[in-house]
Structures are given as structure tokens and as C-alpha cells.
DSSP file (Angstrom, degrees, kcal/mol; ACC not computed):
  #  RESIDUE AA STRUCTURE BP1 BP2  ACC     N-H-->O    O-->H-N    N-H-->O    O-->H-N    TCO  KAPPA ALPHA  PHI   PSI    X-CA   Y-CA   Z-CA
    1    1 A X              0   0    0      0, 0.0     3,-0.0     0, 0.0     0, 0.0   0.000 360.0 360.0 360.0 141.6  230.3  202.6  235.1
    2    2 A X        -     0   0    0      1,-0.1     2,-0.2     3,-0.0    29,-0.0  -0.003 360.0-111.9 -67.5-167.7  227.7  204.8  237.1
    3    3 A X        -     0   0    0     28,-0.1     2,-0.3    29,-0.0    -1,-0.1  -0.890  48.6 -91.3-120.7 148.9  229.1  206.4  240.1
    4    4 A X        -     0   0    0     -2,-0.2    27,-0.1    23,-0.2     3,-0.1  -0.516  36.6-166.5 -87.0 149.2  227.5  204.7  243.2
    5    5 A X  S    S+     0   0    0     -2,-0.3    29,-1.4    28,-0.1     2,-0.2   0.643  74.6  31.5 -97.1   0.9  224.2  206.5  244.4
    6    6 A X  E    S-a   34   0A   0     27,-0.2   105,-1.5   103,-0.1   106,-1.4  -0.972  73.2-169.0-142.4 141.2  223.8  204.8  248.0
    7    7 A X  E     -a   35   0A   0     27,-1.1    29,-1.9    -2,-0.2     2,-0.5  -0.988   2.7-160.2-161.3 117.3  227.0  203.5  250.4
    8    8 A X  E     +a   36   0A   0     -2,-0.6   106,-4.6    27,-0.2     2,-0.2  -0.962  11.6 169.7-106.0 129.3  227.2  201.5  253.5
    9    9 A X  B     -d  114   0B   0     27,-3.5    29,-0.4    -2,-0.5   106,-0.2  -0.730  23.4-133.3-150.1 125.9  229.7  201.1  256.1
   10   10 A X        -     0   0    0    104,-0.5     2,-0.2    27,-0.2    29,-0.2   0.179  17.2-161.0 -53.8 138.9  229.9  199.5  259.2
   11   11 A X  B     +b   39   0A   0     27,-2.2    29,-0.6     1,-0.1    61,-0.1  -0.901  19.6 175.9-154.4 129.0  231.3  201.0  262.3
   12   12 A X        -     0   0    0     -2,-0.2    60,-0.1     2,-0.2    -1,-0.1   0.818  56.1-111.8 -88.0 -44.8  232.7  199.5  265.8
   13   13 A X  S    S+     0   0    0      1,-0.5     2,-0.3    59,-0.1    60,-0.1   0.606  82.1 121.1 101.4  31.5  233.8  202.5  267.3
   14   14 A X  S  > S-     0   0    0      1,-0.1     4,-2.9    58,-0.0    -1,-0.5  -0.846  76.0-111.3-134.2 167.4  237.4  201.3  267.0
   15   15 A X  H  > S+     0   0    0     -2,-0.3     4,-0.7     2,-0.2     5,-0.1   0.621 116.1  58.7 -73.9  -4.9  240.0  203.3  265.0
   16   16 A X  H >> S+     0   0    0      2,-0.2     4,-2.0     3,-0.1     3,-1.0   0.916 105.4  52.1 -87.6 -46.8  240.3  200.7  262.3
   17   17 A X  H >> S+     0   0    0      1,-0.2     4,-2.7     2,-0.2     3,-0.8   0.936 112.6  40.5 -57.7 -49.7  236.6  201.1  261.7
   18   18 A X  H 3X S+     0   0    0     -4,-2.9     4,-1.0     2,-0.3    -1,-0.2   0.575 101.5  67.2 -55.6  -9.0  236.6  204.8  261.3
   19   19 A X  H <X S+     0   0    0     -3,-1.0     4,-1.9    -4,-0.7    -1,-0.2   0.778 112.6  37.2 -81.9 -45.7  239.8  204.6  259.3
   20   20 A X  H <X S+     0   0    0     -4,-2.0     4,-2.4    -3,-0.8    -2,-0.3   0.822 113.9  53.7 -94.8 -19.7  237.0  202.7  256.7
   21   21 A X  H  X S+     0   0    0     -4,-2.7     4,-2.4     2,-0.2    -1,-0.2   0.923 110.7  46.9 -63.3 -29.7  233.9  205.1  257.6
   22   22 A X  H >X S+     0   0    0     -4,-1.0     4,-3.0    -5,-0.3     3,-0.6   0.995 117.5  49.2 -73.6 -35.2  236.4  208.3  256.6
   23   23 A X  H 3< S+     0   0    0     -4,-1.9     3,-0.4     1,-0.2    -1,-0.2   0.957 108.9  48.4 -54.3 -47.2  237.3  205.9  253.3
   24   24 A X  H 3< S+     0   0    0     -4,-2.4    -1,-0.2     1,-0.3    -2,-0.2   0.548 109.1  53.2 -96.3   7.7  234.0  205.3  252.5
   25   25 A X  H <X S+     0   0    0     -4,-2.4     4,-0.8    -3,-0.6    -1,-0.3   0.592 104.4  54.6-109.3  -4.4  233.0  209.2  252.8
   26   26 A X  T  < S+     0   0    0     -4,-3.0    -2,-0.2    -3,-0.4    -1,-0.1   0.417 109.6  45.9 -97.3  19.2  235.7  210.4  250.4
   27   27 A X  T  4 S+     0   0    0     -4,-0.2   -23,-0.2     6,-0.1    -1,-0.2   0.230 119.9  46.4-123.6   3.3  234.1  207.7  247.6
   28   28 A X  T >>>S+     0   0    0     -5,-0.1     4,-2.7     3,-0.1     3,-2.0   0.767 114.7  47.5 -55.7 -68.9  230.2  209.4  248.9
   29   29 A X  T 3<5S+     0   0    0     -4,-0.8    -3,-0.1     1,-0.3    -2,-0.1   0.538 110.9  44.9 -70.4 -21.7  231.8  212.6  248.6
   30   30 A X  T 345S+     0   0    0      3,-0.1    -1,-0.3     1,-0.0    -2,-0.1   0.603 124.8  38.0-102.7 -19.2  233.4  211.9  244.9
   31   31 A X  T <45S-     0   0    0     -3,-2.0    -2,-0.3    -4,-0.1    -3,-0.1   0.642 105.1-128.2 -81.5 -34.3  229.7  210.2  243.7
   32   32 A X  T  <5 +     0   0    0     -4,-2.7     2,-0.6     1,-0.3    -3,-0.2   0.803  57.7 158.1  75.9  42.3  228.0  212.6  245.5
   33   33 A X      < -     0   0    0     -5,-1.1    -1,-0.3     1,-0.1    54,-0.3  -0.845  46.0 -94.9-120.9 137.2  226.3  209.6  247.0
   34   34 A X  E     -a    6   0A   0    -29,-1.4   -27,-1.1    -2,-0.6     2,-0.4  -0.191  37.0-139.8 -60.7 133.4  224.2  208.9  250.4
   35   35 A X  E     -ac   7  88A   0     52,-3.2    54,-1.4   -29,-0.2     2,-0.4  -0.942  11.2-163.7-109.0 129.3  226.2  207.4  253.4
   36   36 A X  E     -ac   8  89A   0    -29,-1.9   -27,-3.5    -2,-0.4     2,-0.8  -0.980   4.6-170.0-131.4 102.2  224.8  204.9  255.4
   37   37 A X  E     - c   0  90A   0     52,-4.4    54,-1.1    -2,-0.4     2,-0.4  -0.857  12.6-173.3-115.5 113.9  226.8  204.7  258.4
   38   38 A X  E     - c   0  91A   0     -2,-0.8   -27,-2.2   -29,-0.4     2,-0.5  -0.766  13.5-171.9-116.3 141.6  225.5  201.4  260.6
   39   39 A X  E     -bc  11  92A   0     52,-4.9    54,-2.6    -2,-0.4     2,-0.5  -0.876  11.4-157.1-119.2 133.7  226.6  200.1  264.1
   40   40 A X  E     - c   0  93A   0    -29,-0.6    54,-0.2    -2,-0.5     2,-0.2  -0.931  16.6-179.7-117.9 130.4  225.4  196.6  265.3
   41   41 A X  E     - c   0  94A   0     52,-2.9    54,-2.3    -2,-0.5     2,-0.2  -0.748  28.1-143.8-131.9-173.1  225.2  195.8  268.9
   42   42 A X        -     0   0    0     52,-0.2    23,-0.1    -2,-0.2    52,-0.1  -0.904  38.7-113.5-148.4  78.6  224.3  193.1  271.2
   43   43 A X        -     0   0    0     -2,-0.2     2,-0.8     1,-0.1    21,-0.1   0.147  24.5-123.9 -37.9 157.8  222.6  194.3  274.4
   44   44 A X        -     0   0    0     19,-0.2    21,-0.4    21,-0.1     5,-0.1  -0.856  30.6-126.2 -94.0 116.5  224.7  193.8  277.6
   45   45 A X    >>  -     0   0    0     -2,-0.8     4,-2.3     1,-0.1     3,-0.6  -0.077  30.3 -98.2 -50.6 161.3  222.3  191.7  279.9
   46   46 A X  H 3> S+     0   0    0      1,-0.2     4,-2.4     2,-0.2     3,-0.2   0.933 123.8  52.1 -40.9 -51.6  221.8  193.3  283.6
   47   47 A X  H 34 S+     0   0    0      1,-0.2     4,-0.3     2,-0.2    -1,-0.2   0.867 104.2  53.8 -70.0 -26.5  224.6  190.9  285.0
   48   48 A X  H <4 S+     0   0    0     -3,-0.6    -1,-0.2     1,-0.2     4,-0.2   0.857 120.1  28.4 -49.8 -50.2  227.0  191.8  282.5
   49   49 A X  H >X S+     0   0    0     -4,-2.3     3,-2.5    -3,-0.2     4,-1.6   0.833  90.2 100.1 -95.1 -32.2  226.8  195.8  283.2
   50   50 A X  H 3X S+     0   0    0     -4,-2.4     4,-3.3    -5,-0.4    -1,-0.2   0.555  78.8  49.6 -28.4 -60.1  225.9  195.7  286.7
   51   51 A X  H 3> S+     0   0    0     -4,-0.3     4,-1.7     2,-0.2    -1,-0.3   0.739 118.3  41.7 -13.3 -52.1  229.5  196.3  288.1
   52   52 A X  H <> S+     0   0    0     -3,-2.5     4,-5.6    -4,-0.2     5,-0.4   0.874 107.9  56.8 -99.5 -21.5  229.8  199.1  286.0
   53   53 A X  H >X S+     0   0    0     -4,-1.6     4,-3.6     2,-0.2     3,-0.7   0.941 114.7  47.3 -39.8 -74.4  226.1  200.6  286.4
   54   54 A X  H 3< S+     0   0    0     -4,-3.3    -2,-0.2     1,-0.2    -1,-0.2   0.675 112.7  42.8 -49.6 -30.0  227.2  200.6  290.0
   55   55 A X  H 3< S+     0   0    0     -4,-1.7    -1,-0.2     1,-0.1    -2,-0.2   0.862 121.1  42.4 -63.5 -53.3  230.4  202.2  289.4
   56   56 A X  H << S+     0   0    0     -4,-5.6     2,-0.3    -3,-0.7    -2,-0.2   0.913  80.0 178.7 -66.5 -36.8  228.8  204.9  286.7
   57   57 A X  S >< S+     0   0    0     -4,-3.6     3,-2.6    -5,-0.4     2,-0.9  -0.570  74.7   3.4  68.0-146.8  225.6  205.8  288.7
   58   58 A X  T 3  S+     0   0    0     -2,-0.3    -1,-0.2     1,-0.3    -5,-0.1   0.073 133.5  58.1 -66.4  27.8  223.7  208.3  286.8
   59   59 A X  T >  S+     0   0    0     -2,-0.9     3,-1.5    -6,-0.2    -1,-0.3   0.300  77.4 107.5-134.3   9.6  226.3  208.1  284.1
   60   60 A X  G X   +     0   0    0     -3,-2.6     2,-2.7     1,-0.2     3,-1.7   0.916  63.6  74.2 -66.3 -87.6  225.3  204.0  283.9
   61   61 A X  G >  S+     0   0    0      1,-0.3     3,-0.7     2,-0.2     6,-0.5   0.308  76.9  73.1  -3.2 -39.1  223.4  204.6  280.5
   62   62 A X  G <  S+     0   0    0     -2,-2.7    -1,-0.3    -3,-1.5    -2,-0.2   0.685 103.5  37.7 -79.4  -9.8  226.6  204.9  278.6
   63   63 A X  G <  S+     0   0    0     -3,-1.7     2,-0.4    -4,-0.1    -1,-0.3   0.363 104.5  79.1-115.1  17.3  227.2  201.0  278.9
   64   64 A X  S X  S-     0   0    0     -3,-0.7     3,-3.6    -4,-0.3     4,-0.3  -0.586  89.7 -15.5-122.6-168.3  224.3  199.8  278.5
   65   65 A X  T >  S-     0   0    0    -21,-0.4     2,-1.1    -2,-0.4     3,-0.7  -0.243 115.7 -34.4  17.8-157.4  221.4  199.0  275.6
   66   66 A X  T 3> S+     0   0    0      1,-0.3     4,-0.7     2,-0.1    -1,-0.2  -0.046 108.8 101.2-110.0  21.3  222.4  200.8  272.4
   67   67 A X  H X> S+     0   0    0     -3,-3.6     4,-1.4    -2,-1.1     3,-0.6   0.870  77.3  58.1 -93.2 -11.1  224.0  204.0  273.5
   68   68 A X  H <> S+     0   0    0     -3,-0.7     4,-0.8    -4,-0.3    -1,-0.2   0.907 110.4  46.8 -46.3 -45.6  227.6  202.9  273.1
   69   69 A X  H 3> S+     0   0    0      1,-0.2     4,-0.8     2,-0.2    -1,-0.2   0.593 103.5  63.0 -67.7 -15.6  226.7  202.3  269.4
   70   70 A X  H <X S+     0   0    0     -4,-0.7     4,-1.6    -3,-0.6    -1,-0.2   0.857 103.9  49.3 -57.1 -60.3  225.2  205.4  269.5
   71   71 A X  H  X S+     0   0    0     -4,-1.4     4,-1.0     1,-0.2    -2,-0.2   0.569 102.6  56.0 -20.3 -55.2  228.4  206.8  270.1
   72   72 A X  H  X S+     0   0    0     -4,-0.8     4,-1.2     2,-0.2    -1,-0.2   0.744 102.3  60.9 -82.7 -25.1  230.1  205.3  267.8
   73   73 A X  H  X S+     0   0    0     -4,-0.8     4,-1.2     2,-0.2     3,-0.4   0.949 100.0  46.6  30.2-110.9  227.9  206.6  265.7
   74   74 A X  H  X S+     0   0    0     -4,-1.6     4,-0.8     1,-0.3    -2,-0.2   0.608 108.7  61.2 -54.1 -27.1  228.2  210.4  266.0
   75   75 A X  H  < S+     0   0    0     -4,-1.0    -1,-0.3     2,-0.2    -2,-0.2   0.954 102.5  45.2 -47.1 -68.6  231.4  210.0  265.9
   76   76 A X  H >X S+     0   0    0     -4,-1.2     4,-2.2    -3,-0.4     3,-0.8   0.677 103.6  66.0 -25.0 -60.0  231.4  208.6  262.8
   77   77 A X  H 3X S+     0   0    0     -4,-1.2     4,-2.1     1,-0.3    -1,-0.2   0.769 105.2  41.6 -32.2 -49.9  229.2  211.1  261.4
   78   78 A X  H 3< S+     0   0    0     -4,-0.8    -1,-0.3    -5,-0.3    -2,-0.2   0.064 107.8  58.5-119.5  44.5  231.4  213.8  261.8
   79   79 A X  H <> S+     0   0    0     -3,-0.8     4,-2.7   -61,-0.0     3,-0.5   0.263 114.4  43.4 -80.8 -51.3  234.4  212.0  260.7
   80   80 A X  H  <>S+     0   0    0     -4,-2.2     5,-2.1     1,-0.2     4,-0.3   0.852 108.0  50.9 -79.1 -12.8  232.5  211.6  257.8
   81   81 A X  T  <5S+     0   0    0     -4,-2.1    -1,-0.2     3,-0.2     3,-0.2   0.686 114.6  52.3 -73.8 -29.6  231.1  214.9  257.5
   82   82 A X  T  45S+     0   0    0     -3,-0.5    -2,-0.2     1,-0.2    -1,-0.2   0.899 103.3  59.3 -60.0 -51.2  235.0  215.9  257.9
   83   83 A X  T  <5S-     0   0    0     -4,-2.7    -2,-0.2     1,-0.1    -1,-0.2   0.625 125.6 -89.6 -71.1 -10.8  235.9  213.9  255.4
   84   84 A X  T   5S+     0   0    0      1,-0.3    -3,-0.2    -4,-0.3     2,-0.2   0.270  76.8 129.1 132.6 -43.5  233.8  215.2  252.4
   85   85 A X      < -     0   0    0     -5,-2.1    -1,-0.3     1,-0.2     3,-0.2  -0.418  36.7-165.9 -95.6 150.3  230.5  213.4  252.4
   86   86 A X  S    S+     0   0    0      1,-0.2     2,-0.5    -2,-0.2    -1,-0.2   0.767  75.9  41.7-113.9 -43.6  227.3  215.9  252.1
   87   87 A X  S    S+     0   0    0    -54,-0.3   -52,-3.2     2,-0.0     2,-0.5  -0.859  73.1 174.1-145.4  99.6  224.3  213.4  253.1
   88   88 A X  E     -c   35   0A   0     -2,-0.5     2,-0.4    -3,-0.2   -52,-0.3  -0.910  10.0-169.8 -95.7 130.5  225.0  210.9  256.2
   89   89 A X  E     -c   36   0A   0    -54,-1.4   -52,-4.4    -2,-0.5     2,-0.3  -0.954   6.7-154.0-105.4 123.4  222.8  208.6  257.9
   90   90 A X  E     +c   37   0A   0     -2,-0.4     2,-0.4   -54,-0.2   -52,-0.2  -0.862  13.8 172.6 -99.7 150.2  223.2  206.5  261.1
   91   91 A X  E     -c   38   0A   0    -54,-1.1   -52,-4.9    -2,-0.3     2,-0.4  -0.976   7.1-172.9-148.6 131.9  221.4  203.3  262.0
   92   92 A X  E     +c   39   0A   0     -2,-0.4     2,-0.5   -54,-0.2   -52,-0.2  -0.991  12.1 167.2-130.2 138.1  222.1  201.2  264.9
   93   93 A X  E     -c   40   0A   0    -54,-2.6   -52,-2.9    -2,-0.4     2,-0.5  -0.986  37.7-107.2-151.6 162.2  220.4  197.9  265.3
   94   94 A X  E     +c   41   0A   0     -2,-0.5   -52,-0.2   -54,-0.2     2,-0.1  -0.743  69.2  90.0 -87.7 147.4  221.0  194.8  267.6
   95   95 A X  S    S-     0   0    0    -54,-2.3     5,-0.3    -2,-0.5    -2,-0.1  -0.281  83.0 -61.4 110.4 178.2  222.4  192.0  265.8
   96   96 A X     >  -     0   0    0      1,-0.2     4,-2.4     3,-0.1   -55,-0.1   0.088  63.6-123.6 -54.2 147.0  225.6  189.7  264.4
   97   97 A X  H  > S+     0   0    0      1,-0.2     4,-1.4     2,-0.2    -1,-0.2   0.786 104.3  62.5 -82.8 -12.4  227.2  192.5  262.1
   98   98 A X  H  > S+     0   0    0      2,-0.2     4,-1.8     3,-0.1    -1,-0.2   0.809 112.9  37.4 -43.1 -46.4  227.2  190.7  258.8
   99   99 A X  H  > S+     0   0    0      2,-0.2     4,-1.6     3,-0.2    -2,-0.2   0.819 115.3  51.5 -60.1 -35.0  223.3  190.6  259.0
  100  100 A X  H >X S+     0   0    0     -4,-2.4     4,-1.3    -5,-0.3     3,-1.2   0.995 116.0  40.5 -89.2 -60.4  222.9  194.0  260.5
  101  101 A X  H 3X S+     0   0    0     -4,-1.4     4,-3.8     1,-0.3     5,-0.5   0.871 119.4  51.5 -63.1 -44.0  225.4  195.5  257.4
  102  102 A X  H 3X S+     0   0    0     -4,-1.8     4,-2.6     1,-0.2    -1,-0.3   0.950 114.5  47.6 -42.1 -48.6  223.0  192.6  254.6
  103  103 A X  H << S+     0   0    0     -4,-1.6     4,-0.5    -3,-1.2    -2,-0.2   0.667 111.2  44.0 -83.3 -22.6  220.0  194.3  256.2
  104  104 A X  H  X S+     0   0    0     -4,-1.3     4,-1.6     2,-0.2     6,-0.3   0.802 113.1  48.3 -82.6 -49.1  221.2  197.7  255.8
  105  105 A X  H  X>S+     0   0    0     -4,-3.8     5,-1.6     1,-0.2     4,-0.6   0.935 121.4  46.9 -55.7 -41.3  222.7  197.4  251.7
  106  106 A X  H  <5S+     0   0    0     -4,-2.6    -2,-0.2    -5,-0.5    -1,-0.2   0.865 109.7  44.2 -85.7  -3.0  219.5  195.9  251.3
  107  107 A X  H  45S+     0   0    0     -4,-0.5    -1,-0.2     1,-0.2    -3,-0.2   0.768 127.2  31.8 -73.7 -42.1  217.0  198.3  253.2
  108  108 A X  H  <5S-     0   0    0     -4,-1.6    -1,-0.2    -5,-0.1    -2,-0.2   0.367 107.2-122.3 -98.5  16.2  218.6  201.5  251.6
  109  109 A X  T  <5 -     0   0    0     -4,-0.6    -3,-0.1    -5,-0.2  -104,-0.1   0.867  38.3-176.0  36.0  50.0  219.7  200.0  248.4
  110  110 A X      < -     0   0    0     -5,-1.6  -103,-0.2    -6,-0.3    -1,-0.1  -0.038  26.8-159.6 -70.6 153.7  222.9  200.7  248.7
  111  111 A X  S    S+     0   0    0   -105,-1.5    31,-1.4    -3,-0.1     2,-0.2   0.669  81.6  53.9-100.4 -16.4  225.1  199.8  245.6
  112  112 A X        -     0   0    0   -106,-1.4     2,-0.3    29,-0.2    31,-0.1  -0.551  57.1-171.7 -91.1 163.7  228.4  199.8  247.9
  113  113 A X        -     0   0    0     -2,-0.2    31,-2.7  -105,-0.1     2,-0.5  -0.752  16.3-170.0-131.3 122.3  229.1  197.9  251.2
  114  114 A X  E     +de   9 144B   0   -106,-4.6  -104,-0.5    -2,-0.3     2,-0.3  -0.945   7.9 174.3-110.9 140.0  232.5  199.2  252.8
  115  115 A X  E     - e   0 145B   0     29,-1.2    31,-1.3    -2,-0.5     2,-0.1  -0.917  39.5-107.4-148.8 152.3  234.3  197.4  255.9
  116  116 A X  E     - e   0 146B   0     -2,-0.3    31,-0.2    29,-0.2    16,-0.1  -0.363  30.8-129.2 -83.1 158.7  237.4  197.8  257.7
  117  117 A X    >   +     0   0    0     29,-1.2     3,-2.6    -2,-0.1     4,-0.3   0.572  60.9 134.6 -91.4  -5.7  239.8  194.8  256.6
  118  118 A X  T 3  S+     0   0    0      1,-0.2    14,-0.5     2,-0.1    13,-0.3  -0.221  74.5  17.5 -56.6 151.4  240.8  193.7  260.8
  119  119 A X  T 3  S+     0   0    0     11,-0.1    -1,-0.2    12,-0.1    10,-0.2   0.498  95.0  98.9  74.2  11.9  240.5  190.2  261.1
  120  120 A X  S <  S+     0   0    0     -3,-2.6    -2,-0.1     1,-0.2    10,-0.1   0.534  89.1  37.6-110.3   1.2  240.5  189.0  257.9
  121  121 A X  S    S+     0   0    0     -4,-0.3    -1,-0.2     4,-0.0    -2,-0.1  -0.275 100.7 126.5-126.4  42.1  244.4  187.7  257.2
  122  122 A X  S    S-     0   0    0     -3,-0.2     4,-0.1     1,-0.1     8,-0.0  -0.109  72.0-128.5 -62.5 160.5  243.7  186.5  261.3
  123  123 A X  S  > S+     0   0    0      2,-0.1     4,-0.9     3,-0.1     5,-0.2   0.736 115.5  39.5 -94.7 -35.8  244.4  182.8  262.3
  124  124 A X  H  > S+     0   0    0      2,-0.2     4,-1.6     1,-0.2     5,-0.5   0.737 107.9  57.7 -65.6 -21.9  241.0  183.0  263.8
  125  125 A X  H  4 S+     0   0    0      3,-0.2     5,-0.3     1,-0.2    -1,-0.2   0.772 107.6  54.0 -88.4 -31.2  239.4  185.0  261.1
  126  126 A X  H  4 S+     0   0    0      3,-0.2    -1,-0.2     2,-0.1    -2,-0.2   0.745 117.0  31.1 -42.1 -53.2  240.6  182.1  259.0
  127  127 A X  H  < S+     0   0    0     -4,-0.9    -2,-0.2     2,-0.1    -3,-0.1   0.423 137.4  24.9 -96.9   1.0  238.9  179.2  260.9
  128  128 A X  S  < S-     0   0    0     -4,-1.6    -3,-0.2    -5,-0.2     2,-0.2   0.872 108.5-126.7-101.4 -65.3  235.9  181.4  262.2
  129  129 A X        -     0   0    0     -5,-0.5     2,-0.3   -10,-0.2    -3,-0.2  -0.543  15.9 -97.7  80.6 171.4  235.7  183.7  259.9
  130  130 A X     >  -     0   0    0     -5,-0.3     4,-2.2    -2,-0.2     5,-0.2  -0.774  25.5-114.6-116.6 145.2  235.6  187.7  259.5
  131  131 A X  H  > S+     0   0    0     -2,-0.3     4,-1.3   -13,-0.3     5,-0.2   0.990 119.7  37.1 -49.7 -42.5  233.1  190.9  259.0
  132  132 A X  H  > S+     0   0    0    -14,-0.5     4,-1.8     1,-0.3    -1,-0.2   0.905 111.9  51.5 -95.0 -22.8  234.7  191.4  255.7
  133  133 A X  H  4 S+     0   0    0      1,-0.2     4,-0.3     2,-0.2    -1,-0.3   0.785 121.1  38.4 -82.3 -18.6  235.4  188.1  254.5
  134  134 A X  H  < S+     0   0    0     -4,-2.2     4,-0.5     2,-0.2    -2,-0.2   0.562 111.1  55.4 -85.9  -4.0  231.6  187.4  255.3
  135  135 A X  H  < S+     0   0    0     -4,-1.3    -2,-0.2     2,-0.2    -3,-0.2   0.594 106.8  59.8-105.4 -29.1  230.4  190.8  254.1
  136  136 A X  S  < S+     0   0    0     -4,-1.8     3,-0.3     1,-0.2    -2,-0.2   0.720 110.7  36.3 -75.1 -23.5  232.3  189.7  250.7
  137  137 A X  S    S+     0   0    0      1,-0.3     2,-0.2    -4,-0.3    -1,-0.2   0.692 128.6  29.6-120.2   2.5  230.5  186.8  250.0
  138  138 A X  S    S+     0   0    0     -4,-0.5    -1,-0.3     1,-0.1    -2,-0.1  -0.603  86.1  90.1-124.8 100.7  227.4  187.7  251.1
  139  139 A X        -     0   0    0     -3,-0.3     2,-3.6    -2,-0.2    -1,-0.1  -0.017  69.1-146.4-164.6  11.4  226.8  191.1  250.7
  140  140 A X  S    S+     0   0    0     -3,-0.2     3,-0.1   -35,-0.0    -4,-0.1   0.327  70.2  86.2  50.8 -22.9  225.3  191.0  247.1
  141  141 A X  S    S-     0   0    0     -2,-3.6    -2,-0.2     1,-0.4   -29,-0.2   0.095  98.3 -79.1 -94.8-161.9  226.7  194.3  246.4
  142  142 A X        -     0   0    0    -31,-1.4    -1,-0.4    -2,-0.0     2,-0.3  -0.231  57.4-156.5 -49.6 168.0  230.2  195.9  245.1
  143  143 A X        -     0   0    0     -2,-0.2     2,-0.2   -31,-0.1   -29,-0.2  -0.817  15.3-158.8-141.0 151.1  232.6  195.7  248.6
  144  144 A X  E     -e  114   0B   0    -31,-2.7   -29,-1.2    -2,-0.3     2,-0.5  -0.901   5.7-156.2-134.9 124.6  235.0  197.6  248.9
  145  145 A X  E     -e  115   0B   0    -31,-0.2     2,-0.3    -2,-0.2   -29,-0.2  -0.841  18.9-150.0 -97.3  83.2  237.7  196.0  251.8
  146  146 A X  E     -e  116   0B   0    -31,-1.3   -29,-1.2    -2,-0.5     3,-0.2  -0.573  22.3-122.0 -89.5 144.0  240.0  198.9  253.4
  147  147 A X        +     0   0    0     -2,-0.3    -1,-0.1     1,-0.2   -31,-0.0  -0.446  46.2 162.8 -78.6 122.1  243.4  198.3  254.5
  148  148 A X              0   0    0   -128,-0.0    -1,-0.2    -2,-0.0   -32,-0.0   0.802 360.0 360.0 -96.2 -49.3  242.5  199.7  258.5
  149  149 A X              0   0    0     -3,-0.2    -2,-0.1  -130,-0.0  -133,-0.0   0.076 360.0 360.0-102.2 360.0  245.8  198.0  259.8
């Protein structure tokens, strides 16, 4: 079997999710294969943030439009860059994270899609559904589904 040459994973900014970016740079880093590290948000409308605009001031940026994901991000980056993998990439884009992660295998061509497992043995994640359990059946790709939790 080839070794994969392009890799996605998904990142919240929560420790379960970096627990699956650092997994899916030690399988970059053993292919020697491009990491594609994507964050999906949902701008916060003005009423939403307002409170905390007023409360931040000049430091209001950091809850609003896409810099949280941003964040989460860079983080990410150099987790994975810790972890072993040599060529990283971030993307952030607004939308439902199944789509954003679809849009992403299929934009880079990744041959991987990696996700953190929360929410998928859930009672809700069960009648709603989950990122992984929707990223497994449609995601086109390999998945590979790390135990975060």
C-alpha cells in the first residue's frame, strides 16, 4: 500500500482535537506527507460578542470573525511541527465542520482525513450525529478515528 502523500485533520482548539492533529503529524511525519490542518467556524453575530467586545476593548478581535480559529490554528501548527511533521498547512473557513473537512480532502487531495473520536459513542452523537461518524461516511477518503478521550 502507498504511504499517504496529502493528510487532513480537523481542529477545534480543544485538547481532544489536538490530541488527533499531533496523531495525524506522526502518520505525515512517517509518509513524509503534507498536513492539512483545517478549523471551521461560524461567525459570532454583533449581538452575540457584544458583551464581550465591551468587556475586551481593543483586545475585542480575539472573539470575534475567524480569529479564534485562527488560534487554534497556530497552535496546532506547532504541535504538529513538534510532533514530527515537516510541511503544514492551515486553512480556516466558515462552515458546518463535516463540509469544511469534505471541502478540504477534496481541495488538497488528501488521501487521509483524521478526526478526534468526542462525540461519537455520545447519546446525542447517536441521535444527531458526530464530526467523525459523519466524516466516516462521507469523507470519500481513508479516516482514520483517534481515541481523544
Amino acid at each position: 500500500m502507498p504511504a499517504y502523500k496529502t493528510i487532513v485533520v480537523g481542529t477545534d482548539g480543544s485538547s481532544t482535537s489536538f490530541a488527533a492533529v499531533e496523531r495525524a503529524a506522526g502518520v505525515a511525519a512517517d509518509s513524509g506527507a503534507t498536513l492539512v490542518v483545517v478549523s471551521a467556524y461560524t461567525p459570532a453575530s454583533r449581538e452575540d460578542t457584544a458583551a464581550a467586545e465591551d468587556a475586551l476593548k481593543d483586545e475585542a478581535y480575539l472573539v470575534t470573525g475567524w480569529t479564534p480559529a485562527e488560534e487554534a490554528l497556530r497552535e496546532a501548527a506547532d504541535r504538529a511541527a513538534a510532533a514530527g511533521a515537516r510541511n503544514v498547512t492551515t486553512h480556516a473557513e466558515d462552515g458546518a465542520p463535516v463540509d469544511v473537512l469534505r471541502k478540504a480532502v477534496k481541495d488538497h487531495h488528501a488521501d487521509l482525513l483524521v478526526v478526534g473520536n468526542r462525540g461519537l459513542n455520545t447519546f446525542s452523537g447517536r441521535l444527531l450525529g458526530s464530526v467523525p461518524a459523519d466524516a466516516t461516511r462521507r469523507a470519500g477518503v481513508d479516516v482514520l478515528v483517534v481515541h481523544t478521550t
